[in-house]
TORKOLTI-131489 format. One record per residue (C-alpha): chain; z, y, x. Coordinates in nm, 2 decimals. Layout:
// TORKOLTI-131489
+-----+--------+--------+--------+
: mol :     c3 :     c2 :     c1 :
+-----+--------+--------+--------+
:   A :      Z :      Y :      X :
...
+-----+--------+--------+--------+
//
This chain:
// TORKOLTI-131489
+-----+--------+--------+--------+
: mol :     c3 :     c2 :     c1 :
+-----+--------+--------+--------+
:   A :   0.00 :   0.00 :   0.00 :
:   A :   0.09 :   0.24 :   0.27 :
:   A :  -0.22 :   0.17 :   0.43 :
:   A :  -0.42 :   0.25 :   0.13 :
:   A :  -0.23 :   0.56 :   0.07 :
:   A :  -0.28 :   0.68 :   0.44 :
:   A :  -0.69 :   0.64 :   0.36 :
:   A :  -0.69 :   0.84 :   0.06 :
:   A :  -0.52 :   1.13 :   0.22 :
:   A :  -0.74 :   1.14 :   0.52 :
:   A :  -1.03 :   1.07 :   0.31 :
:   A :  -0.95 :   1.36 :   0.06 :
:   A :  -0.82 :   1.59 :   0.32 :
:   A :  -1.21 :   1.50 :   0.51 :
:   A :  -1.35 :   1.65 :   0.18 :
:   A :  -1.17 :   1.92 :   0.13 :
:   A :  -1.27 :   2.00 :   0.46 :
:   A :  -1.61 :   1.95 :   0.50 :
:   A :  -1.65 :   2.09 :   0.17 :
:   A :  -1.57 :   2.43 :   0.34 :
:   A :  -1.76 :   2.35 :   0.61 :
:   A :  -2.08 :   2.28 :   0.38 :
:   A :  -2.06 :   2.61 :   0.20 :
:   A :  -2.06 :   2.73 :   0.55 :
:   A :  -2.36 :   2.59 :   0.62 :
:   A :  -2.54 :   2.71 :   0.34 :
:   A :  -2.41 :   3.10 :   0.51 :
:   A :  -2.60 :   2.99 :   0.79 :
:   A :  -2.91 :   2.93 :   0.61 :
:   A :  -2.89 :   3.30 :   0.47 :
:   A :  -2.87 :   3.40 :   0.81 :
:   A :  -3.14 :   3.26 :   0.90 :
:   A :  -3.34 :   3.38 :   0.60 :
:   A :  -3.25 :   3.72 :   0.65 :
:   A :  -3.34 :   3.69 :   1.03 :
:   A :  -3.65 :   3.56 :   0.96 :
:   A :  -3.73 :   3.82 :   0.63 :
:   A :  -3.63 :   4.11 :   0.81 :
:   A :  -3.84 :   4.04 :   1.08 :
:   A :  -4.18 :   3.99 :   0.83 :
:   A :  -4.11 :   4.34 :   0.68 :
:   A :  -4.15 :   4.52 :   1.02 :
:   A :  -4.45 :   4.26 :   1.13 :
:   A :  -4.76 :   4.11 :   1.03 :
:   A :  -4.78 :   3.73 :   0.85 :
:   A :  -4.86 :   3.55 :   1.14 :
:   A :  -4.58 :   3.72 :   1.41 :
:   A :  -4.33 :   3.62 :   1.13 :
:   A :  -4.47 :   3.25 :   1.17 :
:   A :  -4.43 :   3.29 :   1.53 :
:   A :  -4.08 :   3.42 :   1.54 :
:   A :  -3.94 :   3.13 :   1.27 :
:   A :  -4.12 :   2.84 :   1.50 :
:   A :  -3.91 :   3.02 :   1.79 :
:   A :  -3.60 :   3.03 :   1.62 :
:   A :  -3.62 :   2.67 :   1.47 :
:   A :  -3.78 :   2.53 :   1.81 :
:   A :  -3.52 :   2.68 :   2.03 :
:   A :  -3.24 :   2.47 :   2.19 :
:   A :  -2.92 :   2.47 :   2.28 :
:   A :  -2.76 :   2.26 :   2.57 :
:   A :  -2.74 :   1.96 :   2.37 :
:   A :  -3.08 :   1.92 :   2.24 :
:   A :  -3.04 :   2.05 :   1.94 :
:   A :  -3.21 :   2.36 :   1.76 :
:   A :  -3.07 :   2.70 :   1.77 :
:   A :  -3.08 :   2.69 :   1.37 :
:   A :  -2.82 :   2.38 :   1.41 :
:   A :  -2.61 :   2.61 :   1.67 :
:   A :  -2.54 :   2.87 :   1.43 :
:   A :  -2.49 :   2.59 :   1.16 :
:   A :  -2.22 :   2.47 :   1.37 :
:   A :  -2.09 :   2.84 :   1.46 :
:   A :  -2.06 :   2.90 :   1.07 :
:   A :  -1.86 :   2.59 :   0.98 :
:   A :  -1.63 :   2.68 :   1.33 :
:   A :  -1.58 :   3.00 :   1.14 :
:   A :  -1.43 :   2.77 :   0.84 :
:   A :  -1.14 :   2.60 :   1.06 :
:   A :  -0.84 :   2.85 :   1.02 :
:   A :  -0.88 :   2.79 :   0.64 :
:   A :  -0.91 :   2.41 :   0.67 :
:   A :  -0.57 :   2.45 :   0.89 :
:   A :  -0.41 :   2.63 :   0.62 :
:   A :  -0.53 :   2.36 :   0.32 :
:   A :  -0.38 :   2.09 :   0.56 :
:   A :  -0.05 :   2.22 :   0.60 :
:   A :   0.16 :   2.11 :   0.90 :
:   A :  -0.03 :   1.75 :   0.87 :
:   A :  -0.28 :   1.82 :   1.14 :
:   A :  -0.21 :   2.01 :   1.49 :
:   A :  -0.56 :   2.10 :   1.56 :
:   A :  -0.86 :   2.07 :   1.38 :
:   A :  -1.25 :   2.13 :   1.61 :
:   A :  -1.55 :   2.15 :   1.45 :
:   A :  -1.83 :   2.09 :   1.74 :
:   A :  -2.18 :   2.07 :   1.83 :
:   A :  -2.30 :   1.71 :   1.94 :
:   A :  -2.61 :   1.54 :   2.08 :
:   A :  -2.88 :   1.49 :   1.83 :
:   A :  -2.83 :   1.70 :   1.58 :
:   A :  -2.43 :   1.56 :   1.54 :
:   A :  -2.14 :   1.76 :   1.36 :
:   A :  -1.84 :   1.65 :   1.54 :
:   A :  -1.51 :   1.69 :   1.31 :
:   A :  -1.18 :   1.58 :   1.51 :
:   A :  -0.88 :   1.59 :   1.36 :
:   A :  -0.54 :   1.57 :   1.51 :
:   A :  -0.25 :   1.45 :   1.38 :
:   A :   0.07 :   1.65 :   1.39 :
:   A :   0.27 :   1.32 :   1.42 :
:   A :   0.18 :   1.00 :   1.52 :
:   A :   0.03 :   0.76 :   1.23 :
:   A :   0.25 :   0.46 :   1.15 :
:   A :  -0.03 :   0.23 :   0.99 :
:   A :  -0.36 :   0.13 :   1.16 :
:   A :  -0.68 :   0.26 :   0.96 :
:   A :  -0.93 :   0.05 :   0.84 :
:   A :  -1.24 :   0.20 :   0.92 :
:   A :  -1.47 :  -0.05 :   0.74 :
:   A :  -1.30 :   0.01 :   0.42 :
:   A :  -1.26 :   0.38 :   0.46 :
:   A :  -1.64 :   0.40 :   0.56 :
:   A :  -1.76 :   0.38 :   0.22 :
:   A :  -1.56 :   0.62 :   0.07 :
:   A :  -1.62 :   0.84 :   0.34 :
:   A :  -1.99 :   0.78 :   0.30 :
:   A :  -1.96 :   0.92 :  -0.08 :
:   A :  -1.75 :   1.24 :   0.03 :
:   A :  -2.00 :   1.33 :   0.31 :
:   A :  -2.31 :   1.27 :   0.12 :
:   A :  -2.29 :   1.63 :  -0.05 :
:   A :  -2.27 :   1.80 :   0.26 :
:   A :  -2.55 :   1.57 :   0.47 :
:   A :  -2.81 :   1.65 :   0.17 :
:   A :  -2.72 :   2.00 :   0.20 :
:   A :  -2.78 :   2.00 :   0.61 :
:   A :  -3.04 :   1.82 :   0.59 :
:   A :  -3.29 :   2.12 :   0.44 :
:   A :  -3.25 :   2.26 :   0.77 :
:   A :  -3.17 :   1.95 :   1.02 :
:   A :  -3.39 :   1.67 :   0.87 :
:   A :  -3.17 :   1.39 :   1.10 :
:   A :  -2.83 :   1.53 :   1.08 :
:   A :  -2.54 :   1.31 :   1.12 :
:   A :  -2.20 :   1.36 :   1.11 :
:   A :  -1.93 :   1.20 :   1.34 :
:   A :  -1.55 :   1.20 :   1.19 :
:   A :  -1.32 :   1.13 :   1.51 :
:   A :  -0.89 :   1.12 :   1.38 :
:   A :  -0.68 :   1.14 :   1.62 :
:   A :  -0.30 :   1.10 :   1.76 :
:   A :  -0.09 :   1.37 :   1.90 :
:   A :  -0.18 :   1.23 :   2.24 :
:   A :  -0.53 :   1.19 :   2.18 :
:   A :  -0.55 :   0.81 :   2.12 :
:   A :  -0.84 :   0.75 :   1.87 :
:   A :  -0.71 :   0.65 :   1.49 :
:   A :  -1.08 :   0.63 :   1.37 :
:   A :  -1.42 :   0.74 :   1.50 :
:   A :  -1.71 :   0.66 :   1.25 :
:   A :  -2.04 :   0.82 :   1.24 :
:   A :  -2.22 :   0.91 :   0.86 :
:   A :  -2.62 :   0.93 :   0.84 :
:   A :  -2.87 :   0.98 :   0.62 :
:   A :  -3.01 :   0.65 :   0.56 :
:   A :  -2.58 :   0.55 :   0.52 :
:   A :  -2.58 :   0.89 :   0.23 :
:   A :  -2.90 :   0.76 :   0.12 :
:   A :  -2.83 :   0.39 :   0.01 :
:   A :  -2.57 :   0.57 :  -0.28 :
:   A :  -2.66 :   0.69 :  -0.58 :
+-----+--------+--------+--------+
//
């Protein structure tokens, strides 16, 4: 029982979460937009075409686009509040920027968890939580992926699972 209890609060904490971070997203893609409109008013059609390829083929260190970078920099901007929603459960909370197009959420547990996490059986439900934000990242990453790393006040892993597409996709 404890077990299962300890899964439903990280998995409804992860959705609360990424939830935030998803709306932040979605900020991002308005930047973008307004980048790339403010831009065509000053120019002609085809420098506007020119500027969005540069923007969208632009990369950052870890092979991903810029566009993804400032995805990434938007849901950052989201962490204070997700501390606050979590209370005193988590000591740190890092949104980063991994390889291939990767959103790397760690989250570290204030104290250390009693009960050993499933992660086949969470993996599901955590599946059905992250499919609203994958569909709404993938608009502007088409292979998006998001890795979900919990962790122990001194860093030993809890769980570490990685959510796709093709994983979102196979729900209905």
């Amino acid at each position: 029982m404890k077990k299962k209890s300890y899964a439903l609060l990280i998995t409804s904490l992860a959705v609360i979460s990424l939830g935030a971070c998803s709306n932040a997203s979605n900020t991002s893609n308005k930047t973008v937009s307004k980048t790339v409109a403010s831009s065509s008013s000053t120019t002609v059609e085809s420098s506007t075409e020119t500027e969005f390829s540069s923007i969208t083929e632009a990369t950052t260190e870890s092979g991903n686009s810029q566009t993804f970078k400032l995805m990434i920099e938007a849901a950052q901007s989201q962490v204070p509040a997700l501390k606050t929603q979590a209370g005193e459960m988590y000591s740190d909370i890092k949104i980063e920027e991994g390889e291939d197009s990767t959103i790397i959420y760690s989250y570290t547990f204030a104290q250390k968890a009693e009960v050993a996490v499933d992660q086949e059986a969470l993996k599901p439900t955590m599946v059905k939580a992250m499919k609203p934000v994958i569909d709404g990242a993938k608009g502007m990453i088409p292979d998006v992926k998001i890795q979900i790393i919990y962790l122990n006040p001194d860093s030993s892993e809890i769980a570490n699972m990685t959510i796709t597409q093709e994983d979102t996709d196979k729900i209905e």
